[in-house]
C-alpha positions as CSV (number, residue, x, y, z in Angstrom):
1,X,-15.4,8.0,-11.5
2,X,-16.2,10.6,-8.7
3,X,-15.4,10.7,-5.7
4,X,-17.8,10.9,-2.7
5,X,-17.8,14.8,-1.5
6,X,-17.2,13.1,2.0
7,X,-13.7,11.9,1.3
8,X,-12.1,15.3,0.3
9,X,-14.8,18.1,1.7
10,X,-13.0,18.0,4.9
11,X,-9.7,18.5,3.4
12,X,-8.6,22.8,3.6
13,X,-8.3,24.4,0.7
14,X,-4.4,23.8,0.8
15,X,-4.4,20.2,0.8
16,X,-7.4,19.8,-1.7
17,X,-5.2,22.2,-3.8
18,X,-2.2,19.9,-3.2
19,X,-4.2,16.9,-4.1
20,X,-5.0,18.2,-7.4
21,X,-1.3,19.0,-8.3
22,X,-0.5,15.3,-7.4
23,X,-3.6,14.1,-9.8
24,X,-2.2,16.5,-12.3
25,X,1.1,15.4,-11.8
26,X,0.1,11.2,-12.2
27,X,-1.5,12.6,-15.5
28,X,1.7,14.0,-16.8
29,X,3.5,11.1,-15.9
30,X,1.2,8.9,-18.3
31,X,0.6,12.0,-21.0
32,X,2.3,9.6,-23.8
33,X,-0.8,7.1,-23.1
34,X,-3.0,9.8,-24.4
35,X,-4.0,9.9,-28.0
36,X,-3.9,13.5,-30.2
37,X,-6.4,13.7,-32.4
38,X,-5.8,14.3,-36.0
39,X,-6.7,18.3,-35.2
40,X,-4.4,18.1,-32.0
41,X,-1.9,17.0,-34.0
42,X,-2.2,19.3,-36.9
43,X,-2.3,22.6,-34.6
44,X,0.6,21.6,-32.9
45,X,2.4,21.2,-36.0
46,X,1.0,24.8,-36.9
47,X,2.3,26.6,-33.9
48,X,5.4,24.6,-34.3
49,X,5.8,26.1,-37.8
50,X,4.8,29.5,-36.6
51,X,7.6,29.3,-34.1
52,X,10.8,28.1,-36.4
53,X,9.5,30.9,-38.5
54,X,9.9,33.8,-36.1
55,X,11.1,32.5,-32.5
56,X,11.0,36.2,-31.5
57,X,7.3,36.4,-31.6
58,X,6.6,34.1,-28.8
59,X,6.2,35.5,-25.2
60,X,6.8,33.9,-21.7
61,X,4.2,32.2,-19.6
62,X,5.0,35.1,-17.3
63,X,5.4,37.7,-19.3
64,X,1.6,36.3,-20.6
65,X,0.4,35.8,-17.2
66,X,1.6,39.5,-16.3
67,X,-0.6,41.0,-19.1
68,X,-3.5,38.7,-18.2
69,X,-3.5,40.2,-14.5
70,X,-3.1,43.2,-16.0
71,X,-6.4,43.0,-17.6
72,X,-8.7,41.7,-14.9
């Protein structure tokens, strides 16, 4: 489904912005209604294992972020 440009181009960047984060949000709301696939599944269960293993290898989404922005 898409939208007509019309019905959001005249929305500022804030609001459009804003009306993404509550379509995101509606999505996490149903997230259980959407299937893994057998590959989703397995990876998951891979980083899981990767994790119990050594939870001191894992870094923050900020402290990820930080080096990202770092980088640009």
């Amino acid at each position: 489904m898409t939208l007509p440009r019309k019905d959001w181009e005249h929305l500022s960047i804030p609001e459009r912005i804003e009306l993404v984060e509550d379509i995101w949000d509606s999505i996490a709301e149903e997230s259980d209604r959407v299937p893994l696939s057998d590959a989703q599944r397995a990876e998951l269960e891979r980083r899981l294992a990767l994790y119990e293993q050594d939870p001191s290898a894992t870094r923050s989404w900020a402290e990820v972020r930080e080096r990202l922005e770092r980088e640009e």
